[in-house]
Biopython code that builds the backbone (N, CA, C, O; Angstrom):
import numpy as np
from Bio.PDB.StructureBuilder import StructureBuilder

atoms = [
    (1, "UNK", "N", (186.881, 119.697, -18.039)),
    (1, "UNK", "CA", (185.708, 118.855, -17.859)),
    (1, "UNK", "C", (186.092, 117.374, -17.805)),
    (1, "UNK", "O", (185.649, 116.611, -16.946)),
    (2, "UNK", "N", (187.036, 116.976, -18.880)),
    (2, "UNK", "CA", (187.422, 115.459, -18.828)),
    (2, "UNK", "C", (188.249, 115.132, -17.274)),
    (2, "UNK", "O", (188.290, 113.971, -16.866)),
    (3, "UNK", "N", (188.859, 116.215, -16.512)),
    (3, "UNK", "CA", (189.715, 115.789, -15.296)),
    (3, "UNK", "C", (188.668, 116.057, -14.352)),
    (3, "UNK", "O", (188.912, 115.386, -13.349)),
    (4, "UNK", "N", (187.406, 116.856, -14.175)),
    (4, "UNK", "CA", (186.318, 116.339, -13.479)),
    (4, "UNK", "C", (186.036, 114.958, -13.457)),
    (4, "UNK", "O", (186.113, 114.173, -12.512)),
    (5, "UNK", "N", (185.664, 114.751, -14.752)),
    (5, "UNK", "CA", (184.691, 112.985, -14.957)),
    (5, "UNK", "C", (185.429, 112.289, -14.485)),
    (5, "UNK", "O", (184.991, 111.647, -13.530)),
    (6, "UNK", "N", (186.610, 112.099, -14.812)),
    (6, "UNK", "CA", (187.727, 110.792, -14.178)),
    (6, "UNK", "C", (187.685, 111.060, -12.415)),
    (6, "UNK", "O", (187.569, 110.032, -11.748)),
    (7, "UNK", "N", (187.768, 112.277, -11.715)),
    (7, "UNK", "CA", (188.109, 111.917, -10.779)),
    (7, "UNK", "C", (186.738, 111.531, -9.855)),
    (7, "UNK", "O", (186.764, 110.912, -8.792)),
    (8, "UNK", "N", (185.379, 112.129, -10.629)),
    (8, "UNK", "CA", (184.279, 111.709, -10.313)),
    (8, "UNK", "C", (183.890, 110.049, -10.777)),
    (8, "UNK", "O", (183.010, 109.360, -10.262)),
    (9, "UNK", "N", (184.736, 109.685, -11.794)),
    (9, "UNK", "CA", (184.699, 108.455, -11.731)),
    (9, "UNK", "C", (185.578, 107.347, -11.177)),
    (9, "UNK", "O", (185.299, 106.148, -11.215)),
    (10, "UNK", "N", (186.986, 108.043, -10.510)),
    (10, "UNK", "CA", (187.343, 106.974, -9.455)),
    (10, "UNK", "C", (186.814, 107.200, -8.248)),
    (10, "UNK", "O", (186.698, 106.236, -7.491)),
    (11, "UNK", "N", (186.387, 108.508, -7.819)),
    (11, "UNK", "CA", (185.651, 108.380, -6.777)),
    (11, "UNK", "C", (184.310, 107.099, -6.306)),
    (11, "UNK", "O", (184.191, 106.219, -5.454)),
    (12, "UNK", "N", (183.464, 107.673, -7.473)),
    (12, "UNK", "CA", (182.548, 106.151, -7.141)),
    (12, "UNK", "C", (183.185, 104.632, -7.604)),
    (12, "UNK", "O", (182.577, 103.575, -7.440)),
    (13, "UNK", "N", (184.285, 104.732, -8.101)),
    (13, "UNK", "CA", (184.613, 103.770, -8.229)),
    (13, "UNK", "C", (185.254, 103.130, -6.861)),
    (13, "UNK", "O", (185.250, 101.902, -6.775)),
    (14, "UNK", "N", (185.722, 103.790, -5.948)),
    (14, "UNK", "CA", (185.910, 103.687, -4.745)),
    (14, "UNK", "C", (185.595, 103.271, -3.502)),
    (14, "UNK", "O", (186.140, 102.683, -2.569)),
    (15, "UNK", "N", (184.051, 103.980, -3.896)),
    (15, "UNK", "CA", (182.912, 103.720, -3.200)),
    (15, "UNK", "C", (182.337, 102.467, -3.649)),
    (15, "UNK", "O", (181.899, 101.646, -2.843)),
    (16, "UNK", "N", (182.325, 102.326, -4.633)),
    (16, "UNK", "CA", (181.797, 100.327, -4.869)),
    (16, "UNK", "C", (182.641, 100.023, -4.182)),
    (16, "UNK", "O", (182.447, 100.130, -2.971)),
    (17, "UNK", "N", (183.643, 99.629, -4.564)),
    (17, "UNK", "CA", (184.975, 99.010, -3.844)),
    (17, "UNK", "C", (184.462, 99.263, -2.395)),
    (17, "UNK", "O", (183.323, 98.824, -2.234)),
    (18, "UNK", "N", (184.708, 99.533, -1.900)),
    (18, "UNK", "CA", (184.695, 99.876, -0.237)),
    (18, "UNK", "C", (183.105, 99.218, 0.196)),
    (18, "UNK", "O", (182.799, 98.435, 1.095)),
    (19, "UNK", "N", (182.466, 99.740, -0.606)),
    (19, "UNK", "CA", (181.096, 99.148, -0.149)),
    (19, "UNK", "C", (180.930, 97.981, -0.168)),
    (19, "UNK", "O", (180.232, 97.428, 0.681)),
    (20, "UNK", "N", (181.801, 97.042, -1.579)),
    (20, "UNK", "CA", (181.594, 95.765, -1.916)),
    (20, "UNK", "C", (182.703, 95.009, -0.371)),
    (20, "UNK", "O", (182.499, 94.091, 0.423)),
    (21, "UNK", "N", (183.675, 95.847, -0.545)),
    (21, "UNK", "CA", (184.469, 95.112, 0.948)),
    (21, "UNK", "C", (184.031, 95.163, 2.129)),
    (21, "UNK", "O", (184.587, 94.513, 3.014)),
    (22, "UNK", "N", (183.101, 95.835, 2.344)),
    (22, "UNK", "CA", (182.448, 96.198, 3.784)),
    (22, "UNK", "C", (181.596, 94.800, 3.768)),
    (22, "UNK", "O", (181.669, 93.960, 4.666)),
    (23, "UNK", "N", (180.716, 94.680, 2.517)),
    (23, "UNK", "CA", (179.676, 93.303, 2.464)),
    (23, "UNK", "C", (180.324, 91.803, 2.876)),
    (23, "UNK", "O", (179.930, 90.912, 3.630)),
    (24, "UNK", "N", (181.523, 91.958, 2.006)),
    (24, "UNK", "CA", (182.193, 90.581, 2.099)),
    (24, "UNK", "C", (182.527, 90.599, 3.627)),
    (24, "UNK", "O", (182.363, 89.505, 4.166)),
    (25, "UNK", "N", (182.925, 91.529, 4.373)),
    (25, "UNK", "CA", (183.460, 91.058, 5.815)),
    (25, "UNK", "C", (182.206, 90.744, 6.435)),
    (25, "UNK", "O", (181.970, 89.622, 6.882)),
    (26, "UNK", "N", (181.463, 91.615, 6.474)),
    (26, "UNK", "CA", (179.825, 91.558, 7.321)),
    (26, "UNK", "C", (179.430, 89.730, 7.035)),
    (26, "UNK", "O", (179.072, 88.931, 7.900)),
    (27, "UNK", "N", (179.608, 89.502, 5.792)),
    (27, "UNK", "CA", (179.075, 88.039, 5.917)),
    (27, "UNK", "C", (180.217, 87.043, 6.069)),
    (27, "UNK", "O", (179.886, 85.858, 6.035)),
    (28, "UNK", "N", (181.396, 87.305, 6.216)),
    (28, "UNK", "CA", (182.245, 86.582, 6.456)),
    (28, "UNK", "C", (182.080, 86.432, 7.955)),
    (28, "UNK", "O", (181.958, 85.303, 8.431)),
    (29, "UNK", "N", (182.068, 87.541, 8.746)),
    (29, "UNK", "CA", (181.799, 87.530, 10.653)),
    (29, "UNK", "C", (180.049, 86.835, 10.259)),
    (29, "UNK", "O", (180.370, 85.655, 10.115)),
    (30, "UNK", "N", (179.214, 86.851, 10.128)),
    (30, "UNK", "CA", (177.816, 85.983, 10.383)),
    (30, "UNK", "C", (178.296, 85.167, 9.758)),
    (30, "UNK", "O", (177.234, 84.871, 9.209)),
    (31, "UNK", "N", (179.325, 84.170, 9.110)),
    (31, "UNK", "CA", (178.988, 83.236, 9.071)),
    (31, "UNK", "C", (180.354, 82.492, 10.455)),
    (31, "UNK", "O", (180.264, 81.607, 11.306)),
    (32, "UNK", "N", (181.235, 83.226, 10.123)),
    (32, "UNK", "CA", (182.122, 82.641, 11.473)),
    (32, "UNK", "C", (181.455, 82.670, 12.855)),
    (32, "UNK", "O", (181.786, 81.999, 13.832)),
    (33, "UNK", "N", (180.618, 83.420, 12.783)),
    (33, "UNK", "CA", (179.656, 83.434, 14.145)),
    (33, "UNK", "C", (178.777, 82.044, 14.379)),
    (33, "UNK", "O", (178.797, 81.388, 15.420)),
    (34, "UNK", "N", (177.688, 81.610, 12.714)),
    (34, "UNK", "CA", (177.324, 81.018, 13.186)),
    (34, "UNK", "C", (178.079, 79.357, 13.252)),
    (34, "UNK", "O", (177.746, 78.355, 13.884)),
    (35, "UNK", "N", (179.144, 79.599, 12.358)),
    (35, "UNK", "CA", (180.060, 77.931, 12.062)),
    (35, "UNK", "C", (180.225, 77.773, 13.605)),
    (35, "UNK", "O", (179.847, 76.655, 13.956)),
    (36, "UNK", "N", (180.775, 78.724, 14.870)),
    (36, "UNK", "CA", (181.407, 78.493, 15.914)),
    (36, "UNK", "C", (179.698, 78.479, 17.049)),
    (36, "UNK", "O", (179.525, 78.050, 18.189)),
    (37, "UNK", "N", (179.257, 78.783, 16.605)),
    (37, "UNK", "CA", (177.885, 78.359, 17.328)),
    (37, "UNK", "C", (177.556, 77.150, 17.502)),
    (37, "UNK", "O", (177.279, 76.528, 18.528)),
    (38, "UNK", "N", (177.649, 76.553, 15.340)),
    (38, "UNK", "CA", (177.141, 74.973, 15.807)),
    (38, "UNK", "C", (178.147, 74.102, 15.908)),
    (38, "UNK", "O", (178.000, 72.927, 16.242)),
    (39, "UNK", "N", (179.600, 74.833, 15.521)),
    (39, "UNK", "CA", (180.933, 74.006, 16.350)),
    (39, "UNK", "C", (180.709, 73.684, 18.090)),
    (39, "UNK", "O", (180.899, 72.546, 18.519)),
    (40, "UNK", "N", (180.328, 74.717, 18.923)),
    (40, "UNK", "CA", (180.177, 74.988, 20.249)),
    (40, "UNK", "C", (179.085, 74.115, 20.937)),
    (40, "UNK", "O", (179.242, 73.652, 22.066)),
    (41, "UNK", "N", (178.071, 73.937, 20.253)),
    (41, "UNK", "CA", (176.940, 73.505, 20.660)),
    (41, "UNK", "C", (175.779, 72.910, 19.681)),
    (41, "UNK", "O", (174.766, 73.452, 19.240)),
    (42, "UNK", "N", (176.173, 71.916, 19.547)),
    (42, "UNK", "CA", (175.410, 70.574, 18.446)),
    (42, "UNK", "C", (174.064, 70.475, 19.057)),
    (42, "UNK", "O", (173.075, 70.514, 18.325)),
    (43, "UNK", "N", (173.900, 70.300, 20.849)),
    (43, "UNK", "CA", (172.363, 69.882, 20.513)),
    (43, "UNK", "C", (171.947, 70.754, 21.532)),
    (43, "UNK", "O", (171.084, 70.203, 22.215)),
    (44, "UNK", "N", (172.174, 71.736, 21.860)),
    (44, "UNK", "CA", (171.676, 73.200, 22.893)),
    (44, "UNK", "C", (170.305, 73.196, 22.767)),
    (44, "UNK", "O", (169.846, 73.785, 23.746)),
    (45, "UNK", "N", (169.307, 72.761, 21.930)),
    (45, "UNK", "CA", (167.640, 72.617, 22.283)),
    (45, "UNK", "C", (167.258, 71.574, 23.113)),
    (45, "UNK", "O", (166.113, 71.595, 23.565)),
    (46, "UNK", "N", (168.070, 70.590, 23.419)),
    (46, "UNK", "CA", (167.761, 69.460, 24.032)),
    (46, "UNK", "C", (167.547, 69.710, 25.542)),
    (46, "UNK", "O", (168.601, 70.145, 26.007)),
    (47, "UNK", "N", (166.745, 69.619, 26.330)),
    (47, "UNK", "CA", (166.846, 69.590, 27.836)),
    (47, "UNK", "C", (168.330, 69.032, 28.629)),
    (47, "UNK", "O", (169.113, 68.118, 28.368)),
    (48, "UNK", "N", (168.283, 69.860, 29.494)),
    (48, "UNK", "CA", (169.607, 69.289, 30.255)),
    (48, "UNK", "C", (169.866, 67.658, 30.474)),
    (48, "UNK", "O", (170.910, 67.044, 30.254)),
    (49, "UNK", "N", (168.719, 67.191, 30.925)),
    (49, "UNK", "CA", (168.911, 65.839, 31.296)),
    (49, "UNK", "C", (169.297, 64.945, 29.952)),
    (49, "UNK", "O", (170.127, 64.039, 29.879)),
    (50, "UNK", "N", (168.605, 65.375, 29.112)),
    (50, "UNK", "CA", (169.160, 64.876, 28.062)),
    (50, "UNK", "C", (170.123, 64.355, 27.360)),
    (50, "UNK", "O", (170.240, 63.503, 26.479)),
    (51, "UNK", "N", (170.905, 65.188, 28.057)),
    (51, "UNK", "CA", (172.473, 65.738, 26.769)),
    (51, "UNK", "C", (173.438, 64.457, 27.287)),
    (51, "UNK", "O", (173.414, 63.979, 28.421)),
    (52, "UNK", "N", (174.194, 64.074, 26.297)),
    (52, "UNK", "CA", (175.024, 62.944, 26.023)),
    (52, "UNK", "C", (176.134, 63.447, 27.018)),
    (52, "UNK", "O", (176.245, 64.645, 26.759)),
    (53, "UNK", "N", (176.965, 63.141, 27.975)),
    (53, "UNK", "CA", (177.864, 63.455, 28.489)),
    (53, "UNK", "C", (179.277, 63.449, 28.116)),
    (53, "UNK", "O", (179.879, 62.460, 27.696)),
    (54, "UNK", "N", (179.838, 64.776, 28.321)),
    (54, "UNK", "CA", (180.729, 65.043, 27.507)),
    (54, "UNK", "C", (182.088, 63.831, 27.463)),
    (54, "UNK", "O", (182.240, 62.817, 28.144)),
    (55, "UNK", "N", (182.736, 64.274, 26.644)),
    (55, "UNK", "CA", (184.065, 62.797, 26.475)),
    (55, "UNK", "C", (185.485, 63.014, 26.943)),
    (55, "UNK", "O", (186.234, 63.964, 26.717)),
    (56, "UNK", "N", (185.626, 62.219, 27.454)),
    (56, "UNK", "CA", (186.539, 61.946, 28.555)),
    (56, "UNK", "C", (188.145, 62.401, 27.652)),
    (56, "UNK", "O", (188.356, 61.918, 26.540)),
    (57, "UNK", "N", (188.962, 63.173, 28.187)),
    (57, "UNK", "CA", (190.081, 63.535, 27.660)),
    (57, "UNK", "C", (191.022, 62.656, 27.849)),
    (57, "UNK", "O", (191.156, 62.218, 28.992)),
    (58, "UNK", "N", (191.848, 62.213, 26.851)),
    (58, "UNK", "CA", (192.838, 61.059, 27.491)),
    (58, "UNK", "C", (193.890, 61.182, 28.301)),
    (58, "UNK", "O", (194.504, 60.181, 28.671)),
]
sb = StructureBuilder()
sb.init_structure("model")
sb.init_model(0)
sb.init_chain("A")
sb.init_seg("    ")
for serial, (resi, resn, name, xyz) in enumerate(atoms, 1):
    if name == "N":
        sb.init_residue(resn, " ", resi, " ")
    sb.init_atom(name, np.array(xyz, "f"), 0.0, 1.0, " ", f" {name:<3s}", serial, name[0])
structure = sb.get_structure()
């Protein structure tokens, strides 16, 4: 009975683990998604005519 419980208890112990690592990546990609969004594009609501023209490479 005691070599049941242990292996039923690294099992879910496993399963946190894995579950807790699955979370951390999921919000690690939404947030690299959105950092490179507003890296990419600062004022994308603005009308075309609008927009500051881009800067000249030296």
């Amino acid at each position: 009975m005691k070599k049941v419980t242990s292996i039923l208890a690294v099992a879910v112990m496993a399963v946190g683990m894995a579950s807790m690592s699955f979370d951390n990546t999921t919000s690690e990609f939404d947030s690299a998604i959105e950092n490179s969004q507003t890296i990419t594009c600062s004022d994308c609501d603005v009308p075309l005519g609008d927009r500051k023209p881009p800067k000249k490479i030296a």
